[in-house]
DRENDO-1510 file (C-alpha; in Angstrom, 1 decimal, always signed):
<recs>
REC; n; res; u; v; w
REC; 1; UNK; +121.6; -54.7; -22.4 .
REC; 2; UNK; +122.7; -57.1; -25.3 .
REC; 3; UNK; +122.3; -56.1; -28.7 .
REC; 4; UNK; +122.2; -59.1; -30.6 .
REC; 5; UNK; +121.7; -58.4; -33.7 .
REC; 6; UNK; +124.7; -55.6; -33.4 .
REC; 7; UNK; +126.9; -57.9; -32.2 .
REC; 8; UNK; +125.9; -60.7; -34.7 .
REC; 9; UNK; +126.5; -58.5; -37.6 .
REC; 10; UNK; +129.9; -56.9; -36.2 .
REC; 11; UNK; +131.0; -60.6; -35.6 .
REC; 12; UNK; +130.5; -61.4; -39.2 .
REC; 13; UNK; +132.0; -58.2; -40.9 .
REC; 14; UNK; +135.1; -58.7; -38.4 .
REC; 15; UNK; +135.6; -62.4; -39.5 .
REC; 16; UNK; +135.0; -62.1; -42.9 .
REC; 17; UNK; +137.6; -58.9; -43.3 .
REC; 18; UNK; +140.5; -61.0; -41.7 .
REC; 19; UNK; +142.3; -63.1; -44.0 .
REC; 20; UNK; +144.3; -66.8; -42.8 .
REC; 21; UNK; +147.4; -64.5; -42.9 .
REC; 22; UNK; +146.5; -61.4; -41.1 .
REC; 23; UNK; +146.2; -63.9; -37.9 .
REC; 24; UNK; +149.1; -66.6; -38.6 .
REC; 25; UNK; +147.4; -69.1; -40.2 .
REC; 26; UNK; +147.6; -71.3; -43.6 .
REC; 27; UNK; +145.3; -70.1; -46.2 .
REC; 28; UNK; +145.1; -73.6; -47.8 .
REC; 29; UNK; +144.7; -74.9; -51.4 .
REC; 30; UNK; +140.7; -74.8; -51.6 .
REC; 31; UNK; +139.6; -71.7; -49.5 .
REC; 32; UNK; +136.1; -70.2; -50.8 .
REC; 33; UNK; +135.2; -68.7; -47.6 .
REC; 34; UNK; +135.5; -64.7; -48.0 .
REC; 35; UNK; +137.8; -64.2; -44.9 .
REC; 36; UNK; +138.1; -66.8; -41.7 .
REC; 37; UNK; +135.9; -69.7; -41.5 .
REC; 38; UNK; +133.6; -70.1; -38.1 .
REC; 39; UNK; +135.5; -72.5; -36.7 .
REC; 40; UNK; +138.5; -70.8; -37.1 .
REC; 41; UNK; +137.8; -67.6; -36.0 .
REC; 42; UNK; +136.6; -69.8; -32.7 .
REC; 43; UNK; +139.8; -71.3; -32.4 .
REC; 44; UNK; +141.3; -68.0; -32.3 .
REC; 45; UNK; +138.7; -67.1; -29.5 .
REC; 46; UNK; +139.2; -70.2; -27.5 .
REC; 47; UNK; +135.6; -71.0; -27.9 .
REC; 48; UNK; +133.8; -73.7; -29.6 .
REC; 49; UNK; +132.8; -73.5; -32.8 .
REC; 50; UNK; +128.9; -74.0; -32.3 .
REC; 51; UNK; +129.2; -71.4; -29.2 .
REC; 52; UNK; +130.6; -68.9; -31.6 .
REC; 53; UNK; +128.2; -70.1; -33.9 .
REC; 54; UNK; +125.8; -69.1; -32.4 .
REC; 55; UNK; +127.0; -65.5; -31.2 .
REC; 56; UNK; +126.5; -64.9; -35.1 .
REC; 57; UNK; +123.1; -66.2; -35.6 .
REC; 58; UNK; +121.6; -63.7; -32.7 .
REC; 59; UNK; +121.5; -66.7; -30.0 .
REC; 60; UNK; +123.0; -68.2; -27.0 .
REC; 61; UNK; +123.1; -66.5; -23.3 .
REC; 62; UNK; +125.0; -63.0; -22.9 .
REC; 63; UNK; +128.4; -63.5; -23.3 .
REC; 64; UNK; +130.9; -63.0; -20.0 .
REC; 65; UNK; +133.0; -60.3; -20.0 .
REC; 66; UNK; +136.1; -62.4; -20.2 .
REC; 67; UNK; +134.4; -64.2; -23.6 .
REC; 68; UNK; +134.2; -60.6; -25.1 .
REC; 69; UNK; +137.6; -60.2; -24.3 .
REC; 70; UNK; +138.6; -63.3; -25.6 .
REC; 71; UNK; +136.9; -62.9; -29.0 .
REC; 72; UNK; +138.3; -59.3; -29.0 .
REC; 73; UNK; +142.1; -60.5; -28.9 .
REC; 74; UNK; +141.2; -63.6; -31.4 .
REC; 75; UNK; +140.0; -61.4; -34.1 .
REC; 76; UNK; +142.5; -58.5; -33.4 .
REC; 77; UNK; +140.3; -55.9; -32.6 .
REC; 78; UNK; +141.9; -52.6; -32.3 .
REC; 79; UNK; +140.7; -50.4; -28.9 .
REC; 80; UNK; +138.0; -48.9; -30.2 .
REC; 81; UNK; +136.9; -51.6; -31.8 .
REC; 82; UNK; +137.0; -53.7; -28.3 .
REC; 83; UNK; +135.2; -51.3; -26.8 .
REC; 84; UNK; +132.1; -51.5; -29.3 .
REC; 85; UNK; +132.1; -55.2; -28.9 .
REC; 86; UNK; +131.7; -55.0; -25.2 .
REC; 87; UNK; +129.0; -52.4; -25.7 .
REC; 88; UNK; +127.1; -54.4; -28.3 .
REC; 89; UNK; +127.7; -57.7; -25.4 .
REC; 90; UNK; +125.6; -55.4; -22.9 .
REC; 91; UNK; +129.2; -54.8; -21.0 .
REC; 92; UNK; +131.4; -51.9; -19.7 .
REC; 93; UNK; +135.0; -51.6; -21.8 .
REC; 94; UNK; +137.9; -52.8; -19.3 .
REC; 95; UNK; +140.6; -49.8; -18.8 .
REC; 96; UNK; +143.0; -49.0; -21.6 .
REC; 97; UNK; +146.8; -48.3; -20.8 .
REC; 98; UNK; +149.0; -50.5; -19.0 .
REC; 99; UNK; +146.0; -52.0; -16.7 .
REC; 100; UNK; +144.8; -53.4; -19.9 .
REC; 101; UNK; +146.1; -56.8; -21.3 .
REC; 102; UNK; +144.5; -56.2; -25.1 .
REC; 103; UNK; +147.1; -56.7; -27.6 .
REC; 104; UNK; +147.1; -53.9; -30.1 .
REC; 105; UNK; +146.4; -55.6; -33.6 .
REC; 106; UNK; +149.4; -54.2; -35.1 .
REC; 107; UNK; +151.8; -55.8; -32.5 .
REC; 108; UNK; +150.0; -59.2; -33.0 .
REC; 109; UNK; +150.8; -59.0; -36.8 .
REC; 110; UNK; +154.6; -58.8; -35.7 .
REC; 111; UNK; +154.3; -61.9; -33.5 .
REC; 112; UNK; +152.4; -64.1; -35.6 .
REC; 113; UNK; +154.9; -63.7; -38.1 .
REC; 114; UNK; +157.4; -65.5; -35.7 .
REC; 115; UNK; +156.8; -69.2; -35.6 .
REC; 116; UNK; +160.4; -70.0; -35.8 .
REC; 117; UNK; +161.6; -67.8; -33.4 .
REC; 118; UNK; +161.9; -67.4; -29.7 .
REC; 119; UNK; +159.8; -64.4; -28.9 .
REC; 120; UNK; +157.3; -63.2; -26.3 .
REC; 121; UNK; +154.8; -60.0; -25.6 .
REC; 122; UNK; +154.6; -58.9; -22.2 .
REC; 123; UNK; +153.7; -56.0; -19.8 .
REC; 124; UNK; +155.7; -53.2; -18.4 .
REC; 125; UNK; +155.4; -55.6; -15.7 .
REC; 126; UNK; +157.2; -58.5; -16.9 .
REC; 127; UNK; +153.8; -60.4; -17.1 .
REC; 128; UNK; +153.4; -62.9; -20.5 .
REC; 129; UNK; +150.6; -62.6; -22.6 .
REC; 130; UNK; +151.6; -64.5; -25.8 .
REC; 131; UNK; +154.6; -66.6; -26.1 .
REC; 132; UNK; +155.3; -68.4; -29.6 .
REC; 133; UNK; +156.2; -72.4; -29.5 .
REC; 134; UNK; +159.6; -71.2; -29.4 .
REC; 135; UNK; +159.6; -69.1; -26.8 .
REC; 136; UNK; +157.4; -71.8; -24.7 .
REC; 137; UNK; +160.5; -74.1; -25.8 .
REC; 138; UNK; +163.0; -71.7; -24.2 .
REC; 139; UNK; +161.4; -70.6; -21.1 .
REC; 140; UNK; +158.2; -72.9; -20.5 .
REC; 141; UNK; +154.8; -72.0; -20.4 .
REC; 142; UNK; +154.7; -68.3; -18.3 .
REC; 143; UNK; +151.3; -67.4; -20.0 .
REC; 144; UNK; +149.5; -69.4; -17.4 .
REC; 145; UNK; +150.7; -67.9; -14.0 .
REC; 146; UNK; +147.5; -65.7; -12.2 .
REC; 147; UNK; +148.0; -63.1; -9.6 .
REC; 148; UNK; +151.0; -61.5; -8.6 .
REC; 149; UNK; +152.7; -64.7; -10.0 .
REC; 150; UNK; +151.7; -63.4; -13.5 .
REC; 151; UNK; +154.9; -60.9; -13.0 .
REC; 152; UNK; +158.1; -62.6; -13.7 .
REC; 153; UNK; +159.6; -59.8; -11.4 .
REC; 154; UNK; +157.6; -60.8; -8.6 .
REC; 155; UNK; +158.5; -64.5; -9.2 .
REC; 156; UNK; +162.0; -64.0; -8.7 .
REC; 157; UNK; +161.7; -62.6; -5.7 .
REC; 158; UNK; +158.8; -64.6; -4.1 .
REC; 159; UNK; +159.6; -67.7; -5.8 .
REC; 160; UNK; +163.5; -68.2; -6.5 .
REC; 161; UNK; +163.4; -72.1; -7.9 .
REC; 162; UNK; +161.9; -69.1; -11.0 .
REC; 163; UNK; +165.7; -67.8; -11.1 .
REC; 164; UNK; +167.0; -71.6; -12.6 .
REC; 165; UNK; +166.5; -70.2; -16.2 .
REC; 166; UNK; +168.8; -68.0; -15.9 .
REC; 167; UNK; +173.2; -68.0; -15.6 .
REC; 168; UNK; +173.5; -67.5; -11.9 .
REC; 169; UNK; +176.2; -65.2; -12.1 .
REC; 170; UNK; +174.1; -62.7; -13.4 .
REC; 171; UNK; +171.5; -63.7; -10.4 .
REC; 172; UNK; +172.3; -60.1; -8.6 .
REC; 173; UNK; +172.2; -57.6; -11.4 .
REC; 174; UNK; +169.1; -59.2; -12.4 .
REC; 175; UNK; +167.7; -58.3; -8.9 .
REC; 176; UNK; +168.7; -55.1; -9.0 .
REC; 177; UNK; +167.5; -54.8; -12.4 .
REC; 178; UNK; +163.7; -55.8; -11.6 .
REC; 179; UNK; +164.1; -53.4; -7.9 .
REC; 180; UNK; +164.8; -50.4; -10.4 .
REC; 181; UNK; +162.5; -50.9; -12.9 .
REC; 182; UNK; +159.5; -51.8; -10.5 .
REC; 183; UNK; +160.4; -48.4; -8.3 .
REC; 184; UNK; +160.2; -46.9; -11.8 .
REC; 185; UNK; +156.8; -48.3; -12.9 .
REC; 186; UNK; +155.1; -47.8; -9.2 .
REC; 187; UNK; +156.6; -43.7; -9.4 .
REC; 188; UNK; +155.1; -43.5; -12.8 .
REC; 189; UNK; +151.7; -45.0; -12.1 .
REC; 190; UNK; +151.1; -43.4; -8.7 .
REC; 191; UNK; +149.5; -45.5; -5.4 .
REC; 192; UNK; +146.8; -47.6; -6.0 .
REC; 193; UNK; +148.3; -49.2; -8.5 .
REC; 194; UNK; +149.4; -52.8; -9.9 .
REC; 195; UNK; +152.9; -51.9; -9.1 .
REC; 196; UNK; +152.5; -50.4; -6.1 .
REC; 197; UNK; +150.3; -53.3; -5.3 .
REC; 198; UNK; +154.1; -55.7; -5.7 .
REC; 199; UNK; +156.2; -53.3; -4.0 .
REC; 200; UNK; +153.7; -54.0; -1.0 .
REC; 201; UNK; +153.6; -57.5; -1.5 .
REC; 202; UNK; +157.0; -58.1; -2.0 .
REC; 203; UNK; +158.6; -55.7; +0.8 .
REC; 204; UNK; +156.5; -57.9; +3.2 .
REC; 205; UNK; +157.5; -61.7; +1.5 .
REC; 206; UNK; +161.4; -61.1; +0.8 .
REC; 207; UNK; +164.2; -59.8; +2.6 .
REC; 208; UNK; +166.3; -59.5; -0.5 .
REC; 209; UNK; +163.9; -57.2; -2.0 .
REC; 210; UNK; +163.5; -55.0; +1.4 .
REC; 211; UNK; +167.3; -54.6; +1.0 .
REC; 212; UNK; +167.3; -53.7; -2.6 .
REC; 213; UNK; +164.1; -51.1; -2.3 .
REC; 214; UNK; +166.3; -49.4; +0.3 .
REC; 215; UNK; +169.0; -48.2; -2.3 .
REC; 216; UNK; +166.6; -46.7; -4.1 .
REC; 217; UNK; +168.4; -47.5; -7.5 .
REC; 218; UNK; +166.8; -46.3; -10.9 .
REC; 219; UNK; +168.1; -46.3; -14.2 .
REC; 220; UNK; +169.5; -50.3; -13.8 .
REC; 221; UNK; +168.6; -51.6; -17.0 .
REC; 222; UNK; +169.7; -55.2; -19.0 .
REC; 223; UNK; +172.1; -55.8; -21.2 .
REC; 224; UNK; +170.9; -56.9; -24.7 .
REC; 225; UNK; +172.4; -60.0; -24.4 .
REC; 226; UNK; +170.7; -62.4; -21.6 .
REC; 227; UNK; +171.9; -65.7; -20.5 .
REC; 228; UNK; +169.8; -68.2; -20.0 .
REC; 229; UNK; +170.9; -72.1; -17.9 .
REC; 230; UNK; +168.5; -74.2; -20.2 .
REC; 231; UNK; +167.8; -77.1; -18.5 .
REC; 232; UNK; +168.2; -79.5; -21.6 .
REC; 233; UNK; +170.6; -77.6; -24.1 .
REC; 234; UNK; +172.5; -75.6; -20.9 .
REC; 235; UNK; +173.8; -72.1; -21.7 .
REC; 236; UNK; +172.4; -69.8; -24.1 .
REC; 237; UNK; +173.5; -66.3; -25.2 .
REC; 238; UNK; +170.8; -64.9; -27.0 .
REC; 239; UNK; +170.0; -60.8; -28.3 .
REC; 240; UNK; +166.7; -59.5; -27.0 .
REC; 241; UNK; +165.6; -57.2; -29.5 .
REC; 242; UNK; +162.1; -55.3; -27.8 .
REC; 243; UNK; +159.7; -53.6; -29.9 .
REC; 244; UNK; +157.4; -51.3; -27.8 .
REC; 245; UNK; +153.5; -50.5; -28.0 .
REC; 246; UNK; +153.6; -47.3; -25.6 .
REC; 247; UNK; +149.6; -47.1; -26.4 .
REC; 248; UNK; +149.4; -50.3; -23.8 .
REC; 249; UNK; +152.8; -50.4; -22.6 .
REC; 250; UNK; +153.3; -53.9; -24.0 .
REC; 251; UNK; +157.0; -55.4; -25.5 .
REC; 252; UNK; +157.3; -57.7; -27.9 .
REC; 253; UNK; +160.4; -59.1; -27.1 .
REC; 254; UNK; +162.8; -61.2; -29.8 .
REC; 255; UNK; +165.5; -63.3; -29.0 .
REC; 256; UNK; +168.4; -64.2; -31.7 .
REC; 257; UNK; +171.7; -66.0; -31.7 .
REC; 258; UNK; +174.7; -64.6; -34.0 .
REC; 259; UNK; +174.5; -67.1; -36.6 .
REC; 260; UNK; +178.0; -69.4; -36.1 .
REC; 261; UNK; +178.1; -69.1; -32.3 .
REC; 262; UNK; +177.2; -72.2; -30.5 .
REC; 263; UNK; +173.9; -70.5; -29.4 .
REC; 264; UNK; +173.0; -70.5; -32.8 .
REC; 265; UNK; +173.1; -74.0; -33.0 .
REC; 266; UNK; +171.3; -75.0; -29.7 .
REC; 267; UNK; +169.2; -72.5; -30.8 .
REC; 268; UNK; +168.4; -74.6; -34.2 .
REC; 269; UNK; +168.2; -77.7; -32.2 .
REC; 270; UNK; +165.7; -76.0; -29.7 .
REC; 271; UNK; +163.3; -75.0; -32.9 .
REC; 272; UNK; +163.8; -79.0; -34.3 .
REC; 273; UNK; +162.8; -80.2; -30.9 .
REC; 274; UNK; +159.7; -78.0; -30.3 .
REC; 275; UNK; +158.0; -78.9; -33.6 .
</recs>
């Protein structure tokens, strides 16, 4: 059962301890609001501002469980605090670990402090779950993919024309790389799960794959340079730099140019273009 006035008052203590630069946002010249304003703290929920509105004054229907979810990842909730919020909604908390899309609050802080660079956090199964304007500039939009598709592993195999953003010389490692590291994953988390789920999948929709899963490689890991065929600026030679929450088995990854090299300055280019 709902417990609105719980959830009304947790709402308003959570908005009003973030500040505009906890979450990546301006704090402007004539703030008086203690904390986020409504509508902002909706906008980071993806939510209107009279529905959130409303969650505070102790009205509305019972928010979904994707809503809680939602408003748990806009105001940076750490677990725990996720779980409380779907208690106080009348809900059960979704599964922690790396089932669970929540974005730890302390990862968030790192990303939204990288407006101007190419950077992206995903799961141990290559699936996006924030990507900044840079990063959409350099790759697309990956965030909104559902299902398997989600996995840009699984994409490669099942859907190729996904392989185009990459050098195609390196079109083979790069199998072999996401074969390894899915055979490692689906070991780790046993049958029954999200992994083992692909390998099925994907030993029945690609040959390639079949071949590759038969070697039984492990250990094939990339480089930390990749390449990518950009399909306006052409090649790219960027550093991935990955830093790792093992809590939900998420990676922030970060991609850089050595400043000079002609990367660098497609790079530049690609952050004047994407404003």
């Amino acid at each position: 059962m709902i417990d609105r006035s719980g959830l009304a008052e947790f709402l308003r203590r959570r908005r009003e301890s973030l500040q505009p630069e906890d979450v990546g946002l301006p704090r402007g010249q004539r703030r008086r609001t203690s904390g986020l304003r409504r509508e902002e703290a909706a906008a980071l929920c993806h939510m209107s501002a009279d529905y959130y509105a409303r969650l505070e004054r102790e009205r509305g229907p019972q928010p979904s469980e994707q809503m809680i979810a939602s408003i748990a990842q806009g105001l940076h909730l750490s677990l725990e605090e996720r779980d409380h919020l779907f208690r106080l909604a009348g809900h059960n908390p979704p599964a922690r670990g790396p089932a669970g899309d929540h974005i730890s609050p302390g990862l968030l802080r790192v990303f939204d402090r990288l407006g101007d660079t190419p950077a992206e956090i995903v799961t141990e199964l290559g699936e996006t779950l924030r990507q900044t304007p840079l990063g959409v500039a350099l790759t697309g939009v990956t965030t909104d993919f559902t299902g398997p598709a989600r996995s840009i592993g699984y994409r490669w195999f099942a859907r190729p024309e996904s392989r185009a953003l990459y050098a195609a010389e390196d079109h083979p490692f790069l199998s072999r790389v996401w074969v390894s590291g899915l055979r490692e994953i689906a070991t780790l988390r046993g049958p029954g799960s999200r992994a083992a789920y692909y390998v099925d999948l994907l030993l029945a929709e690609s040959a390639e794959f079949r071949e590759l899963w038969e070697r039984h490689e492990v250990g094939v890991h990339p480089g930390d340079t990749k390449r990518f065929a950009h399909p306006e600026l052409g090649a790219l030679d960027l550093t991935c730099q990955t830093l790792v929450d093992r809590g939900q088995s998420h990676y922030l990854l970060v991609y850089t140019a050595i400043p000079g090299s002609e990367s660098y300055e497609k790079l530049q280019l690609l952050s004047a273009v994407s404003v």
